[in-house]
Biotite code that builds the C-alpha atoms (Angstrom):
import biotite.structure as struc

atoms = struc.array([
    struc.Atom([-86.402, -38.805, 47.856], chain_id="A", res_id=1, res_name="UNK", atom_name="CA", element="C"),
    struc.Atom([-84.316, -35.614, 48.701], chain_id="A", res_id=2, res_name="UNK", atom_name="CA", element="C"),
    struc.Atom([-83.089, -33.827, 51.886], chain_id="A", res_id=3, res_name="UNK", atom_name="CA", element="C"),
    struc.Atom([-84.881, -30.335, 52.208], chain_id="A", res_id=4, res_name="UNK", atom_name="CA", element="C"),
    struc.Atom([-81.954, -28.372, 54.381], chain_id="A", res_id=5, res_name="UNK", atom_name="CA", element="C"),
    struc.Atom([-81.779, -24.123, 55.090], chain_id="A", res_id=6, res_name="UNK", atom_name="CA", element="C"),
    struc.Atom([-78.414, -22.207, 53.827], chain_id="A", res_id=7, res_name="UNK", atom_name="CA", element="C"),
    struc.Atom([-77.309, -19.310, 56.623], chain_id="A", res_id=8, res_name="UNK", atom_name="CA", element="C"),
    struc.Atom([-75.597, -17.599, 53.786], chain_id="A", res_id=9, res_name="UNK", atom_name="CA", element="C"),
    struc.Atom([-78.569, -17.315, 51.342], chain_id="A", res_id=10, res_name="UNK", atom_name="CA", element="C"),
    struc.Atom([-81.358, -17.649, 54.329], chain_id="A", res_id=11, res_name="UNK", atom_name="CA", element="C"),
    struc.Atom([-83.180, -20.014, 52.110], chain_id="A", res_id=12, res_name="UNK", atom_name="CA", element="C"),
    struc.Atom([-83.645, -23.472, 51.242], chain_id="A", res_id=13, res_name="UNK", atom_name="CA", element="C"),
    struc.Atom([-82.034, -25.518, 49.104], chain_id="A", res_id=14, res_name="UNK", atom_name="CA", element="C"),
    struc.Atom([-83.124, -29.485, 47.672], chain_id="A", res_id=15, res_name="UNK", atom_name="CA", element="C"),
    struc.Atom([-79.775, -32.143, 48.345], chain_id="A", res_id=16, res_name="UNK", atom_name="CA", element="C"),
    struc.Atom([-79.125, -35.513, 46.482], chain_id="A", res_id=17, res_name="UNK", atom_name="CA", element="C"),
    struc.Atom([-77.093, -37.053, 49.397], chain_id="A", res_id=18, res_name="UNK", atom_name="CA", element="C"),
    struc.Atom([-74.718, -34.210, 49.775], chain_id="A", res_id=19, res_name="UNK", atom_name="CA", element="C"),
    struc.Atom([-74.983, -32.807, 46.256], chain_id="A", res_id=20, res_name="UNK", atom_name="CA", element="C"),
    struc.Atom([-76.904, -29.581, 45.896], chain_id="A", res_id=21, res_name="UNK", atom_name="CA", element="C"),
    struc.Atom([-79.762, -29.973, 43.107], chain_id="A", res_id=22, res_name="UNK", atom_name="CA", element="C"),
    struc.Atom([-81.202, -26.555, 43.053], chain_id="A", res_id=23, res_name="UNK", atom_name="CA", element="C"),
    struc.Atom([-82.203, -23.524, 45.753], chain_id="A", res_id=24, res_name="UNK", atom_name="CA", element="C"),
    struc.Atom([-85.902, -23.555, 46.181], chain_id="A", res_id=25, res_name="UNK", atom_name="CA", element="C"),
    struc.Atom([-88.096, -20.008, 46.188], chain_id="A", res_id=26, res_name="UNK", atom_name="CA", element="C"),
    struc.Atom([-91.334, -19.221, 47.271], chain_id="A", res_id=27, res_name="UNK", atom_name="CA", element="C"),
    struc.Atom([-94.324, -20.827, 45.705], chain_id="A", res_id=28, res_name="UNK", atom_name="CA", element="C"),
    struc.Atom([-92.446, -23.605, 44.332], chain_id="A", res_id=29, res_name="UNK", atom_name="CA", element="C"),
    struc.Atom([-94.273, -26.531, 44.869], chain_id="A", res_id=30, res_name="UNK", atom_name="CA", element="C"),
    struc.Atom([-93.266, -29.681, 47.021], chain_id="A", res_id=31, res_name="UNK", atom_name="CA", element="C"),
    struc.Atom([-94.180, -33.084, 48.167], chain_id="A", res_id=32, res_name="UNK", atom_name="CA", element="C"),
    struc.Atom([-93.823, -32.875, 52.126], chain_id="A", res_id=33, res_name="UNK", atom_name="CA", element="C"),
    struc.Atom([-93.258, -35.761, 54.462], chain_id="A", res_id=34, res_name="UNK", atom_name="CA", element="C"),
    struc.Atom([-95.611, -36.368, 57.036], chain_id="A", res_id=35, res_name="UNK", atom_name="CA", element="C"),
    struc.Atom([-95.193, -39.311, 58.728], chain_id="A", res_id=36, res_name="UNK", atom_name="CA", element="C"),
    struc.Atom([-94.836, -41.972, 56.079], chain_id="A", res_id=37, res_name="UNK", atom_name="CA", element="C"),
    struc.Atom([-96.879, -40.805, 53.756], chain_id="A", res_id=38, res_name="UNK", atom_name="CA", element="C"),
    struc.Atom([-95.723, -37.618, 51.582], chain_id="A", res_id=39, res_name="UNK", atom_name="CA", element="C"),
    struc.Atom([-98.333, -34.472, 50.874], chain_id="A", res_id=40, res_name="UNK", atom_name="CA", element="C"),
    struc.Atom([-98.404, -31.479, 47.973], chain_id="A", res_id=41, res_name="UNK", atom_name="CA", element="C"),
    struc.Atom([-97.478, -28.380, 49.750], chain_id="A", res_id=42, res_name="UNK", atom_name="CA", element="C"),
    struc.Atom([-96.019, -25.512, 48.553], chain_id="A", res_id=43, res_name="UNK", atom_name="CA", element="C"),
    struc.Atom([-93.080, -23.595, 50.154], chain_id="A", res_id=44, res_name="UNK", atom_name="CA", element="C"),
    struc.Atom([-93.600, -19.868, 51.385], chain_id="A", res_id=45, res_name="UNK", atom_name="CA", element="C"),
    struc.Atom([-92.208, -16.824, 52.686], chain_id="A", res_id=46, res_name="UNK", atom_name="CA", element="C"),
    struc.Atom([-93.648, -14.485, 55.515], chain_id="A", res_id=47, res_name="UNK", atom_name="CA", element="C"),
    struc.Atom([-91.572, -13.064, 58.256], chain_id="A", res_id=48, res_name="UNK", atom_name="CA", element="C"),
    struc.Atom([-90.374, -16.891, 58.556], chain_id="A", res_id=49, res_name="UNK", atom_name="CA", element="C"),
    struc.Atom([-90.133, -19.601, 55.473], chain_id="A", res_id=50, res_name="UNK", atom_name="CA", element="C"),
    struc.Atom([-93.128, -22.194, 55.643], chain_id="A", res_id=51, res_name="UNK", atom_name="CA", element="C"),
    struc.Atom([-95.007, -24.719, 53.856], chain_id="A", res_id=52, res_name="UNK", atom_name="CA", element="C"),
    struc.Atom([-98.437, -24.491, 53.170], chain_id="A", res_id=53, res_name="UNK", atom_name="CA", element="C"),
    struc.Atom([-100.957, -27.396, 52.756], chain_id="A", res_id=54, res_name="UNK", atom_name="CA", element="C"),
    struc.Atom([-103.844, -25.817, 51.485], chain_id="A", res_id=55, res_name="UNK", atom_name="CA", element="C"),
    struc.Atom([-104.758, -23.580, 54.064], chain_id="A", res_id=56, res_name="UNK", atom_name="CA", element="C"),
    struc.Atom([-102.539, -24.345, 57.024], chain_id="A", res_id=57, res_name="UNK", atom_name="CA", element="C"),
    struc.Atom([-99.404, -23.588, 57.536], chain_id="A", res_id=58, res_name="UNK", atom_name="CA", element="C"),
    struc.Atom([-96.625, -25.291, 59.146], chain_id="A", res_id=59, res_name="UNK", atom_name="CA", element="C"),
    struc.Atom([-93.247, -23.028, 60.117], chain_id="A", res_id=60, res_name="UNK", atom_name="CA", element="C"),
    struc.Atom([-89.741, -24.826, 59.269], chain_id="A", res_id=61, res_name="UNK", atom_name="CA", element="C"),
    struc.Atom([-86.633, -25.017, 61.752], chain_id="A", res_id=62, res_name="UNK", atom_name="CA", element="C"),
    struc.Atom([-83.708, -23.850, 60.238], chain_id="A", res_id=63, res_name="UNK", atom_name="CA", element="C"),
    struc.Atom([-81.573, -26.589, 61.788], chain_id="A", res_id=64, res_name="UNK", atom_name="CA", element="C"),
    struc.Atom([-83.946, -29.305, 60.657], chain_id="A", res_id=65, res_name="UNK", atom_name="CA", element="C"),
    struc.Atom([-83.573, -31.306, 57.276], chain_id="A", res_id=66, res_name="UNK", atom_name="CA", element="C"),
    struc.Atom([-86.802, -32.587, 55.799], chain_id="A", res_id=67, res_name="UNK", atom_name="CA", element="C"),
    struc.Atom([-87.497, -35.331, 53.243], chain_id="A", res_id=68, res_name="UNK", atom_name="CA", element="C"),
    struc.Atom([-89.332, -34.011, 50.699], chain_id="A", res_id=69, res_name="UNK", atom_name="CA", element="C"),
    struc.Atom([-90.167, -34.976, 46.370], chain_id="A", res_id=70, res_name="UNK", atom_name="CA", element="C"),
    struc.Atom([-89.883, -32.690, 44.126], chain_id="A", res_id=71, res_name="UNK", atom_name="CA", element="C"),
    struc.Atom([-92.105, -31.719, 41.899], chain_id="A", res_id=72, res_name="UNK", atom_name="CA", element="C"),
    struc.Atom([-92.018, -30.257, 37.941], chain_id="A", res_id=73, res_name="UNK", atom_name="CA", element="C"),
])
């Protein structure tokens, strides 16, 4: 499980092991978003604001918010 945090410098977002930086992410890569307990496919996106999309909706991220998310390859 990884921390899914936004970098003011780059204005995007970037995966975390811990504190380690793994890798920036960019739009359309794909993720596994928490939701509760239980983790979902979604794929991260750019608009005006950066979002994740689950199939057709859309949920808008806060900046100062970390997520838990899985990666996927």
């Amino acid at each position: 499980m990884y921390e899914l945090r936004f970098h003011q410098e780059t204005r995007r977002w970037r995966v975390y092991d811990g504190v380690r930086l793994l890798y920036p992410l960019h739009c359309g890569d794909p993720i596994m978003f928490e939701l509760g307990n239980v983790f979902c496919p979604a794929n991260l996106e750019l608009d005006t604001e950066w979002y994740v999309a689950f199939g057709g909706v859309k949920f808008w991220l806060h900046t100062k918010t970390k997520y838990r998310v899985l990666i996927l390859n």
